[in-house]
PAVO-668959 format. One record per residue (C-alpha): residue number from 1; residue in one letter; x, y negated, z. Coordinates in steps of 0.05 Angstrom, whole numbers, padded with zeros to 5 digits. Example, Ala and Ser with C-alpha at 12.3 -4.5 7.8 and 13.67 -1.06 7.14 Angstrom:
<pts>
1 A 00246 00090 00156
2 S 00273 00021 00143
</pts>
This chain:
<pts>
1 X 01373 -01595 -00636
2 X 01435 -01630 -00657
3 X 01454 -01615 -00743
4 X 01428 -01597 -00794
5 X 01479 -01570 -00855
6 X 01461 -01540 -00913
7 X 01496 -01479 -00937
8 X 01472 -01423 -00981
9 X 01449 -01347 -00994
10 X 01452 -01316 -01045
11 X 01378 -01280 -01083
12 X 01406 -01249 -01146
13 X 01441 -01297 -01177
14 X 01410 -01360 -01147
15 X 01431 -01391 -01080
16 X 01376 -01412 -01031
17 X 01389 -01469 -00983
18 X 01395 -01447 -00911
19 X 01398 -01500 -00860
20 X 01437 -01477 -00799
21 X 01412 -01508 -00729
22 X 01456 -01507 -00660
23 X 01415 -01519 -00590
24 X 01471 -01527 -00534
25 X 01427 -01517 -00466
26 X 01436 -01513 -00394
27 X 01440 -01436 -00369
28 X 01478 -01376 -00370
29 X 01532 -01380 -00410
30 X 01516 -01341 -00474
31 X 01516 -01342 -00556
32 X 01459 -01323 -00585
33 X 01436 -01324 -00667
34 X 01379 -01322 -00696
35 X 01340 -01320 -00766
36 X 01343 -01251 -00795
37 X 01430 -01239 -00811
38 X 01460 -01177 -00808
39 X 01533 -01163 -00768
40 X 01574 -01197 -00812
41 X 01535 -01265 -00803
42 X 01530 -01248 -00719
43 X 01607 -01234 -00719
44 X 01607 -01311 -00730
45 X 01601 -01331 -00666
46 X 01673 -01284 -00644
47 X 01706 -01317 -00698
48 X 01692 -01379 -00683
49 X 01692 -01381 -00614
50 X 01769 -01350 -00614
51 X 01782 -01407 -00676
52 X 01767 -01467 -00634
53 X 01801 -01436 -00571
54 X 01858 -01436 -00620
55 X 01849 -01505 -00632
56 X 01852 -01524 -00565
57 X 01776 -01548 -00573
58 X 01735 -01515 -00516
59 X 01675 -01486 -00518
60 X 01633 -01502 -00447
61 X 01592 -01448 -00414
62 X 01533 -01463 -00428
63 X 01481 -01429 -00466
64 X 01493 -01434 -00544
65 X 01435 -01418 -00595
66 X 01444 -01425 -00672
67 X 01383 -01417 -00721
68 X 01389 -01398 -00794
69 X 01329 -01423 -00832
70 X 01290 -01413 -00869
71 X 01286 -01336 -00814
72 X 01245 -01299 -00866
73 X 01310 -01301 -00915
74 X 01359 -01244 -00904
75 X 01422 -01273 -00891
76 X 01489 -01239 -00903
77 X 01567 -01252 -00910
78 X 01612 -01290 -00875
79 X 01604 -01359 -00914
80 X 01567 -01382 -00858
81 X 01623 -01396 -00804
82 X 01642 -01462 -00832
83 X 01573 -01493 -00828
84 X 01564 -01461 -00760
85 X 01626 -01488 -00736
86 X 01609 -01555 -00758
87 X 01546 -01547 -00724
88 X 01579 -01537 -00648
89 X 01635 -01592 -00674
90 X 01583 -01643 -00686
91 X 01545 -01617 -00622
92 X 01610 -01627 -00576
93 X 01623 -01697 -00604
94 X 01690 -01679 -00646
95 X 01648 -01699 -00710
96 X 01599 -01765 -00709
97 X 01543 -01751 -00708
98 X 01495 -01737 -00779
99 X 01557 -01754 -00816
100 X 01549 -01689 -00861
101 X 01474 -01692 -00867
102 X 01468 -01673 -00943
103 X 01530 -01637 -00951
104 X 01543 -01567 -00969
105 X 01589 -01530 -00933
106 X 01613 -01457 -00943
107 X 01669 -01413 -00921
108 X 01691 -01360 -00876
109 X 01737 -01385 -00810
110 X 01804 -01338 -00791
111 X 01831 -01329 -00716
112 X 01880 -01387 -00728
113 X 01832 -01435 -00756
114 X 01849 -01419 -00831
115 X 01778 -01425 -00874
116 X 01775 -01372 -00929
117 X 01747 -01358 -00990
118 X 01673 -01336 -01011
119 X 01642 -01306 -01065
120 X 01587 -01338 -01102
121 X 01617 -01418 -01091
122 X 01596 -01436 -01167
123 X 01516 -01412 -01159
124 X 01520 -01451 -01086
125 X 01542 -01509 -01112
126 X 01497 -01512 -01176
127 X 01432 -01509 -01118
128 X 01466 -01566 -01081
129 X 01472 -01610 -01135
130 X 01396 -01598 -01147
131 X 01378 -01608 -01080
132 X 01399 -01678 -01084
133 X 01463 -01671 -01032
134 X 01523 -01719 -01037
135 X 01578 -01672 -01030
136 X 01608 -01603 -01020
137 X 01666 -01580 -00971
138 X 01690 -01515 -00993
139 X 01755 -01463 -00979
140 X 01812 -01496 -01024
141 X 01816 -01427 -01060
142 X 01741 -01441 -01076
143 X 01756 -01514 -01092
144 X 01770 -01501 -01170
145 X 01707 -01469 -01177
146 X 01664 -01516 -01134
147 X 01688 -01566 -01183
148 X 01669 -01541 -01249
149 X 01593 -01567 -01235
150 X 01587 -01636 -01258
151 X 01546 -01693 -01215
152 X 01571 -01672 -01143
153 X 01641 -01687 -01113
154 X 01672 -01615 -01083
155 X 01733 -01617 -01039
156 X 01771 -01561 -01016
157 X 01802 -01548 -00939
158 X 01861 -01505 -00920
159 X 01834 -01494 -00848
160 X 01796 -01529 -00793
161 X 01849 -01591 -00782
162 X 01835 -01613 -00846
163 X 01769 -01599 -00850
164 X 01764 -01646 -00785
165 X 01803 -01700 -00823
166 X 01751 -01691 -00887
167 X 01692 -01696 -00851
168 X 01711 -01756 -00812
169 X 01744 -01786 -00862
170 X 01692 -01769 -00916
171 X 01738 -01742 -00960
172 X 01684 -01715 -01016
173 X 01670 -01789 -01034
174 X 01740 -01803 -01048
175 X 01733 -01742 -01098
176 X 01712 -01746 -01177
177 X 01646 -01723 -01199
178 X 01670 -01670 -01239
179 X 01749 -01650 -01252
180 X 01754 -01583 -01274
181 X 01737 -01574 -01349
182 X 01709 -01505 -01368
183 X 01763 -01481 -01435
184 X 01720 -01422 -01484
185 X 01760 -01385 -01528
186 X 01744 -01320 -01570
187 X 01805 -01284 -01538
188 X 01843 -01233 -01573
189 X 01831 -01166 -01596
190 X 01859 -01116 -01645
191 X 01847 -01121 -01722
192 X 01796 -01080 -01759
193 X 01842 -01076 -01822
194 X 01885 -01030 -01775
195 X 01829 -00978 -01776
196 X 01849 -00928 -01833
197 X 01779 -00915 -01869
198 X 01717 -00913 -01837
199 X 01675 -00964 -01881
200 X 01618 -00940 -01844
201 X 01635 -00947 -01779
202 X 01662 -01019 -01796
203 X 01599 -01039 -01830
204 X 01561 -01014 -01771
205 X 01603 -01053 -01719
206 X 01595 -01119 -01775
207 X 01524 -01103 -01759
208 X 01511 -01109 -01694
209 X 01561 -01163 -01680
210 X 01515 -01203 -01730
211 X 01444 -01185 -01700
212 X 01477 -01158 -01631
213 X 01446 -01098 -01653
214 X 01469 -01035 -01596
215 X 01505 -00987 -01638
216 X 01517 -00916 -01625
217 X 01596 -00882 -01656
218 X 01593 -00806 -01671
219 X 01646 -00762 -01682
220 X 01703 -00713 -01668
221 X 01761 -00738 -01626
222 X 01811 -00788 -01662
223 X 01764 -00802 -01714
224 X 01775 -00880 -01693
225 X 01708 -00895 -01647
226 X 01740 -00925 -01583
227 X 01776 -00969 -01638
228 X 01722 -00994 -01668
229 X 01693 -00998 -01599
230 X 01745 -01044 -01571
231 X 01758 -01087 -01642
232 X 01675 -01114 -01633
233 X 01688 -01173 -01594
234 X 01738 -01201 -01641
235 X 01668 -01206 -01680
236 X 01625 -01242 -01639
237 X 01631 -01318 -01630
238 X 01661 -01361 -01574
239 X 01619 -01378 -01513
240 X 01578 -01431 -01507
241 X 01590 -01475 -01447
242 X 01519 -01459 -01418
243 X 01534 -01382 -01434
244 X 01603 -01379 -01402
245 X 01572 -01419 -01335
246 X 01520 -01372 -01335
247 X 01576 -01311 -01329
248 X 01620 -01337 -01287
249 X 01567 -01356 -01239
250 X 01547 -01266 -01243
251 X 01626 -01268 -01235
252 X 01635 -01312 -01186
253 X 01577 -01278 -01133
254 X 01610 -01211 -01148
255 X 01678 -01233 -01121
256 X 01727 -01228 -01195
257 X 01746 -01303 -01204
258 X 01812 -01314 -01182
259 X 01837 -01386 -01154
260 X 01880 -01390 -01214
261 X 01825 -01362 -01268
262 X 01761 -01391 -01236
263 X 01720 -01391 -01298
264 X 01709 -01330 -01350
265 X 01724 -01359 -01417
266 X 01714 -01295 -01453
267 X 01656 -01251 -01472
268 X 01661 -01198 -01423
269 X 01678 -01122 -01445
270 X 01659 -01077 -01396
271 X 01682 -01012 -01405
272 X 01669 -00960 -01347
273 X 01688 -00892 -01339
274 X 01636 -00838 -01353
275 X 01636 -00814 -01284
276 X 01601 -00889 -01256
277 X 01545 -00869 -01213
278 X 01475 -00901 -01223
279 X 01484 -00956 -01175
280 X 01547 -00982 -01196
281 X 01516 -00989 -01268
282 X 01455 -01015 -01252
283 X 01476 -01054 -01186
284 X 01452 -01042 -01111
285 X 01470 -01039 -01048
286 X 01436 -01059 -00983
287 X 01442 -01129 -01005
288 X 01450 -01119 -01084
289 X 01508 -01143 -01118
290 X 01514 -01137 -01194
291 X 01526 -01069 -01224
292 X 01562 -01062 -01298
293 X 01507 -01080 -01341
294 X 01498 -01148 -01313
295 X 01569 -01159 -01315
296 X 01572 -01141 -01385
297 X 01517 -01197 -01399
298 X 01525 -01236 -01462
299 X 01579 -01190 -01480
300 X 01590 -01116 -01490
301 X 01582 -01058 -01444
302 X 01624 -00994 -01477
303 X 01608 -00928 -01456
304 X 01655 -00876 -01479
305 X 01635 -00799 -01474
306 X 01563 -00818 -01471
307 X 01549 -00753 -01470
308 X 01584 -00731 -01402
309 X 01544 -00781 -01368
310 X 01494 -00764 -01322
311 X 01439 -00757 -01353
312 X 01391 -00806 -01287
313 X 01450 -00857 -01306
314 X 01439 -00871 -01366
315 X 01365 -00870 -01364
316 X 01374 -00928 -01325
317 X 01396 -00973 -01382
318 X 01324 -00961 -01420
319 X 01287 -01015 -01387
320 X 01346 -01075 -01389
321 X 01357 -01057 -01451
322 X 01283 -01075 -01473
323 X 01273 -01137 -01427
324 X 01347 -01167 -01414
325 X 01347 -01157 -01338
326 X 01349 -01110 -01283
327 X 01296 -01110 -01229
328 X 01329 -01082 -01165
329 X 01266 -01079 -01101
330 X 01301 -01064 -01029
331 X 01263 -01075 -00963
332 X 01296 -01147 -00948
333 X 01266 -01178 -01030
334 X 01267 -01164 -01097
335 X 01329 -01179 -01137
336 X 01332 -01196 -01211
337 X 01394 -01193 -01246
338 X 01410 -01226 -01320
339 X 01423 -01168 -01363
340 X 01432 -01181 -01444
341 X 01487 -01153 -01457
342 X 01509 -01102 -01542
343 X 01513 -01032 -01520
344 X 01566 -01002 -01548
345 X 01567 -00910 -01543
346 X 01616 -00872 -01565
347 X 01604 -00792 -01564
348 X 01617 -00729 -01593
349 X 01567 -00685 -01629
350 X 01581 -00623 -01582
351 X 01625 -00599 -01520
352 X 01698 -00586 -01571
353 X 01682 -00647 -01613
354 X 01683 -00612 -01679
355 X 01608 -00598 -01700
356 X 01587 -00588 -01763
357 X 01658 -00572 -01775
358 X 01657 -00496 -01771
359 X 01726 -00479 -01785
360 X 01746 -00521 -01712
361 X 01684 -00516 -01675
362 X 01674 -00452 -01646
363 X 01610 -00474 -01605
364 X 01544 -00434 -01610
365 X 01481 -00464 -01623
366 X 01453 -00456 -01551
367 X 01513 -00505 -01523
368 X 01506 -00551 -01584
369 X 01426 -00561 -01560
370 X 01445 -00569 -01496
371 X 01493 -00613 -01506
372 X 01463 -00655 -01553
373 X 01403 -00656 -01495
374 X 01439 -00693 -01449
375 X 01411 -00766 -01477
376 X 01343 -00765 -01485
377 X 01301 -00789 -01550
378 X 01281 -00845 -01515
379 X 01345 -00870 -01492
380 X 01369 -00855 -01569
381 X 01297 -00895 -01593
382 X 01339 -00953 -01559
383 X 01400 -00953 -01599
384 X 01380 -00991 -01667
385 X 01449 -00963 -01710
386 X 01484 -00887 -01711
387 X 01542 -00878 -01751
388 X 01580 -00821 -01755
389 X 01650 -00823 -01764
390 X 01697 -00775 -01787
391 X 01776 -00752 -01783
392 X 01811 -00786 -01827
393 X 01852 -00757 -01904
394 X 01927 -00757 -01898
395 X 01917 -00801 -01959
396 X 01877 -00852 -01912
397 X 01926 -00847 -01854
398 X 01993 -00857 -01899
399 X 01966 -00890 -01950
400 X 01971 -00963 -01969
401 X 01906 -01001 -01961
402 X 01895 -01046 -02028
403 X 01903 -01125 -02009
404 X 01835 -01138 -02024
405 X 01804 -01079 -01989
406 X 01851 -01094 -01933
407 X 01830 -01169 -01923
408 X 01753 -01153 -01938
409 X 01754 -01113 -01872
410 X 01795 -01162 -01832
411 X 01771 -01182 -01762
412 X 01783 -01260 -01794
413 X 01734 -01247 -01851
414 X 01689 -01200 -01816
415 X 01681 -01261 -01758
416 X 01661 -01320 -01806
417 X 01604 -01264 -01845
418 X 01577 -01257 -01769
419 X 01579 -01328 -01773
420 X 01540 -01346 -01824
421 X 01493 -01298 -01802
422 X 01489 -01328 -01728
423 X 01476 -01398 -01755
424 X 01413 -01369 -01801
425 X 01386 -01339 -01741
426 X 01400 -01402 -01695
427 X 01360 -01447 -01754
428 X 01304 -01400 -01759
429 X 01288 -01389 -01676
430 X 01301 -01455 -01668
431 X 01253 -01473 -01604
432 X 01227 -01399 -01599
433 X 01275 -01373 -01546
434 X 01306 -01332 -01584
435 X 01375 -01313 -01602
436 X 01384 -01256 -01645
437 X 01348 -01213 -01695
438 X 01352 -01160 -01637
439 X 01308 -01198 -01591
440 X 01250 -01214 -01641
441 X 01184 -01191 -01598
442 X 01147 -01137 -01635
443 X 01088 -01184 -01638
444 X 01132 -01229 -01685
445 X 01166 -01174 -01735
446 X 01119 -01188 -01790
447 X 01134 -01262 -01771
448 X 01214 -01255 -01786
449 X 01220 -01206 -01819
450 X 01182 -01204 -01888
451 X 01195 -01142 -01932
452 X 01180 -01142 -02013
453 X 01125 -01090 -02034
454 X 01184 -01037 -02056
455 X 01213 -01046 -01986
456 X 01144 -01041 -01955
457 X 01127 -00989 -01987
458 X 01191 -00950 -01969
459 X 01195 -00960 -01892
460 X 01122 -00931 -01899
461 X 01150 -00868 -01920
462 X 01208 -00851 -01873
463 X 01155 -00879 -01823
464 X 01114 -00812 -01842
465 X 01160 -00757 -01860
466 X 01216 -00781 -01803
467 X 01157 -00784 -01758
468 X 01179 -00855 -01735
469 X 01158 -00891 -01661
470 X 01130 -00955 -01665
471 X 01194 -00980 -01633
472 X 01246 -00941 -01683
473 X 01208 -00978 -01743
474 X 01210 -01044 -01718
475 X 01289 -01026 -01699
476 X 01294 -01010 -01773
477 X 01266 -01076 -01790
478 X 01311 -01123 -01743
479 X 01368 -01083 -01781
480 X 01350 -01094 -01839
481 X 01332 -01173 -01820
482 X 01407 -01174 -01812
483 X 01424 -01133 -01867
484 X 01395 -01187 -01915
485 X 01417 -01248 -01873
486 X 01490 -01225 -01879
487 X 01472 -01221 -01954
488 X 01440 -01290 -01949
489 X 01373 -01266 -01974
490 X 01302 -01292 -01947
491 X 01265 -01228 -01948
492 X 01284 -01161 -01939
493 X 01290 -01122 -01998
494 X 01299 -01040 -02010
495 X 01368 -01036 -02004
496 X 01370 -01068 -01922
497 X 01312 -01019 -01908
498 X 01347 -00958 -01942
499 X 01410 -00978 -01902
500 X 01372 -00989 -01836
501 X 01330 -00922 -01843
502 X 01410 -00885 -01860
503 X 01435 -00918 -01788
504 X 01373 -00871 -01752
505 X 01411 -00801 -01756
506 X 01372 -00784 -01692
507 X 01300 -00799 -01728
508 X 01330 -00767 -01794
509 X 01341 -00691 -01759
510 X 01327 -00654 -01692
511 X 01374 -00652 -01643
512 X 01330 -00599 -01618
513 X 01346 -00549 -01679
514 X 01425 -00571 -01672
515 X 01422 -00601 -01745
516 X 01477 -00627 -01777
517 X 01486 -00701 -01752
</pts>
């Protein structure tokens, strides 16, 4: 037993320290590996093997075993050849001896001795720092990365020469604690005050910026819902520095940082095409990776034509969307996934797109059900605001927009009302965990979200004749919680719950007698 290195696996999004062991033996020459990896970790031992040749290092004959432990962990990838190579280095005398005991070391080794880049550098590096080791040695296209996580020294290596020179030299202690320093901006997006009309639709997408409330757009085609769509993340407010870690670490294990753009700075806006399957939303594989909803987390996740999405897709969504995470079992663990992300759907109330409009829609009532049909109640019983848009008047689309109206609905004034309202929510779940109105546990409503006897008294009656769930009322509630925080009131009054109850058009009629939307 010569080494011990640490290196790193990834479990969802946390990295699990794997200390890699190399026995060089008398006996028939051989290269054997053990401790549960799959091809891509075995195919180590060609790589490396041909690498050193390369080198003009040889390997004896002899009989070469290499343990992965903890065994019981699946391992996968090809961030292991580094720490394996260092392994037989150290073994064959070409390093000294327990000179990188407590050092992390990741990256994948080429033919020629080149060491290339990994995914998931940022979430190994975070569980080396809090395993107490000194250093990390990482692929230089890594190295940016590696070095956004303060209180460990990271150095990058081209290839296995200078990875030689680092290790003997120990080039990590020559290196600054931490040098790269994460930059959040807002980013830019389109202006609201370019959407003709639509008060509703605006008012809607204020809304759920405010409470990150999900929010559901219907209406005919070109009635402006992909651009309200795409103009809500102008709303919502720069990353923190523990949010945008948090994301580019989900990033970062998925493979999408680049060596020049090794952090996201932005919320993310995920917008996939209708036709995703169910694993590439949710995430999967044999070893899972992130899907679209966990990429979209603390931002939004837009689905356009929510409607011609499989219907076992988007059923999917209902439990993250009530917990915040995705729970993914395969044979080799259980994988959890972060998962809070504004769900943005955009649809159409029937196949042309013109229903109730019966002068364009020439649809019958049977295709309108069916249609309609395709998202279930409960999936609906998720989304806490509807608004319907519609086409827009000539006199909307040509005309001039007063000043006032113009700058009322700017992205710039929209942004500081959200705001406000983010900074009354932040003062009053201060030390409960929780973040926005959206997230306040059912068993806390009455808690947050007091109501004056007229308001009480209507939310009791839409609860009756609109035959209201448990989970659409307190919806209503956390709506109108924002409601009166972006109107700076303390307790909700009639006119948040009125507005709330109008944003349930799905409570309001039956989709299953085709009623007017």
């Amino acid at each position: 037993m010569y080494t011990s290195i640490l290196s790193a696996t990834m479990q969802g999004i946390k990295a699990i320290p794997v200390q890699v062991e190399v026995d060089v033996s008398p006996g028939l020459p051989g290269f054997s590996m053990v401790g549960t990896v799959n091809s891509q970790v075995r195919e180590a031992q060609d790589r490396v093997r041909t690498a050193l040749h390369n080198l003009e290092i040889p390997v004896p004959p002899r009989r070469i075993t290499i343990n992965l432990s903890p065994a019981d962990v699946p391992k996968t990838g090809t961030g292991f050849d580094l720490p394996i190579t260092a392994a037989i280095l150290e073994s064959l005398g070409h390093l000294p001896k327990g000179g990188l005991e407590q050092v992390m070391l990741i990256g994948e080794v080429g033919l020629d001795g080149q060491i290339k880049k990994v995914r998931g550098v940022l979430a190994m590096v975070e569980e080396a720092r809090k395993s107490g080791c000194q250093g990390c040695i990482v692929p230089w296209e890594n190295r940016k990365e590696a070095q956004m996580i303060p209180g460990i020294r990271s150095v990058g290596v081209k290839n296995l020469k200078e990875f030689l020179r680092t290790a003997r030299d120990r080039g990590w202690e020559q290196m600054e604690a931490e040098q790269m320093q994460l930059v959040n901006n807002r980013g830019e997006t389109a202006d609201f005050k370019e959407i003709k009309g639509q008060l509703a639709a605006k008012r809607g997408a204020l809304l759920a910026a405010a409470g990150f409330h999900n929010i559901l757009l219907m209406g005919p085609p070109g009635s402006g819902k992909t651009m309200v769509a795409k103009r809500i993340p102008g709303l919502l407010p720069a990353l923190t520095h523990e949010e945008a870690m948090e994301i580019t670490s989900i990033y970062s294990v998925a493979g999408l940082l680049s060596e020049e753009m090794p952090w996201v700075s932005v919320r993310p806006f995920r917008s996939p095409h209708h036709t995703i399957s169910a694993r590439a939303l949710a995430g999967g594989g044999k070893i899972p990776m992130p899907g679209e909803i966990t990429l979209a987390h603390r931002g939004i996740l837009f689905l356009d034509e929510l409607a011609e999405m499989k219907r076992d897709t988007l059923e999917i969504l209902r439990q993250p969307l009530e917990d915040g995470e995705i729970h993914i079992a395969r044979i080799g663990g259980r994988y959890t996934f972060p998962a809070e992300f504004l769900l943005v759907g955009a649809m159409n109330p029937c196949p042309c797109g013109y229903y109730p409009d019966r002068n364009r829609c020439d649809c019958g009532e049977h295709e309108i059900r069916r249609y309609q049909q395709r998202i279930s109640q409960a999936f609906l019983d998720r989304m806490d605001i509807c608004v319907t848009t519609s086409a827009a008047t000539y006199g909307e689309f040509r005309g001039e927009t007063p000043a006032g109206e113009s700058n009322l609905w700017s992205t710039e004034h929209m942004r500081r009302q959200v705001e406000r309202a983010q900074q009354i929510q932040r003062e009053r779940f201060a030390g409960s965990g929780i973040c926005y109105n959206s997230q306040i546990p059912p068993g806390e409503i009455a808690v947050y979200c007091k109501t004056s006897e007229g308001a009480e008294k209507m939310l009791q009656e839409a609860f009756e004749s609109l035959h209201l769930s448990g989970r659409a009322c307190n919806r209503i509630l956390r709506v109108a919680r924002t409601a009166a925080d972006l109107d700076g009131k303390e307790r909700i009054e009639e006119e948040e719950i009125a507005e709330a109850i109008g944003y349930r058009s799905f409570d309001k009629h039956s989709w299953k007698q085709g009623d007017k939307l």
